[in-house]
C-alpha positions as CSV (number, residue, x, y, z in Angstrom):
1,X,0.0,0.0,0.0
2,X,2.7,2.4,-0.3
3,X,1.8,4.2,-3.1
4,X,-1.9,4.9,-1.6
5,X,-3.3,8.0,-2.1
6,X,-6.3,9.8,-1.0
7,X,-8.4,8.7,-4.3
8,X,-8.0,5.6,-2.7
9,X,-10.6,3.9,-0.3
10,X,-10.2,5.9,3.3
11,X,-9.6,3.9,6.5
12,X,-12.6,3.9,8.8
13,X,-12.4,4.3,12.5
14,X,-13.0,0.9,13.1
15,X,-9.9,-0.1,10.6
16,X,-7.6,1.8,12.6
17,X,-8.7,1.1,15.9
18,X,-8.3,-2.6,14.8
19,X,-4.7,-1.5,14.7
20,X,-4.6,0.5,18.0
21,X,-1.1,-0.3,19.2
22,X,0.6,-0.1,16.2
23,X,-1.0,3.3,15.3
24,X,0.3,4.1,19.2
25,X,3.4,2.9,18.7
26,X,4.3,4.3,15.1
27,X,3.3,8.1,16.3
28,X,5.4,7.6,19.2
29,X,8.7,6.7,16.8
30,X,8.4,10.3,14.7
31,X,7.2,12.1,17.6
32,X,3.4,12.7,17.4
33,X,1.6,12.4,20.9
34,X,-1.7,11.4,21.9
35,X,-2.6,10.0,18.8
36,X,-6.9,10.1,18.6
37,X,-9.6,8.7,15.6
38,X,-12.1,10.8,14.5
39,X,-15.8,8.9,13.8
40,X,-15.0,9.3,10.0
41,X,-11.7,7.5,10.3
42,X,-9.2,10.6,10.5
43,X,-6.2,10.3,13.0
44,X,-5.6,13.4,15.0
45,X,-2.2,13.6,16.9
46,X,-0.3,16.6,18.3
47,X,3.0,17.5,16.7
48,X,5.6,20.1,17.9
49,X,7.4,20.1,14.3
50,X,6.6,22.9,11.9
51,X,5.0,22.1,8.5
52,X,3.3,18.7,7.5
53,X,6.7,16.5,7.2
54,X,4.9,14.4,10.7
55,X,2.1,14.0,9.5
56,X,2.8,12.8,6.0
57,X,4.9,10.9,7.5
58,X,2.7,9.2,10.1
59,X,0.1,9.0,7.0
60,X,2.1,7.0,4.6
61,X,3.1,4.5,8.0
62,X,-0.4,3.9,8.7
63,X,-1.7,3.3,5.7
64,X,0.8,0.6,5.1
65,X,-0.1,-0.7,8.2
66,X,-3.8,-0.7,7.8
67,X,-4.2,-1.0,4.2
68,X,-6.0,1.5,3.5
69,X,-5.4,5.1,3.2
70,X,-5.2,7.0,6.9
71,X,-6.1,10.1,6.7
72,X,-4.1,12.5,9.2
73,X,-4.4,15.9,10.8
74,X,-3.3,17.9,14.3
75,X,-5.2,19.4,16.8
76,X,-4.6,22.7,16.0
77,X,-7.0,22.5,13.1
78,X,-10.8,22.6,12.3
79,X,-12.5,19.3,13.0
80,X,-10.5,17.9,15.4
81,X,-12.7,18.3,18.5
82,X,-14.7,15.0,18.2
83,X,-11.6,12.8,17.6
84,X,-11.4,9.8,20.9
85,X,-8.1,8.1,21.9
86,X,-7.1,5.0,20.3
């Protein structure tokens, strides 16, 4: 699934919660915290690093993880007030 992209079917929140530790685990390694899943599927984490490198970053892990495409935003945006803990 590397070369997912967002055409591509989106991962639901059930698909990532199914994969819980790893999703943990993999934010924890390029240094996104409290990594949470909105109802739609979107994982919301906190990142101290400027720009979108994390989060690409973190993207492209999970989706190869999950195999589907993981949509993934920070907190510090629009929409990320409903997102739970995984």
């Amino acid at each position: 699934m590397a070369k997912a992209t967002t055409a591509d079917r989106k991962s639901s929140a059930a698909d990532v919660r199914a994969h819980a530790a790893d999703v943990r685990r993999i934010a924890a390694q390029i240094g996104a915290g409290e990594p949470r899943v909105r109802p739609d599927g979107t994982v919301v984490v906190h990142s101290e690093q400027p720009g979108y490198r994390d989060v690409v970053v973190l993207s492209q892990r999970l989706t190869d993880v999950v195999g589907w495409y993981v949509h993934v935003i920070t907190y510090d945006v629009l929409g990320a007030d409903d997102a739970a803990p995984v």
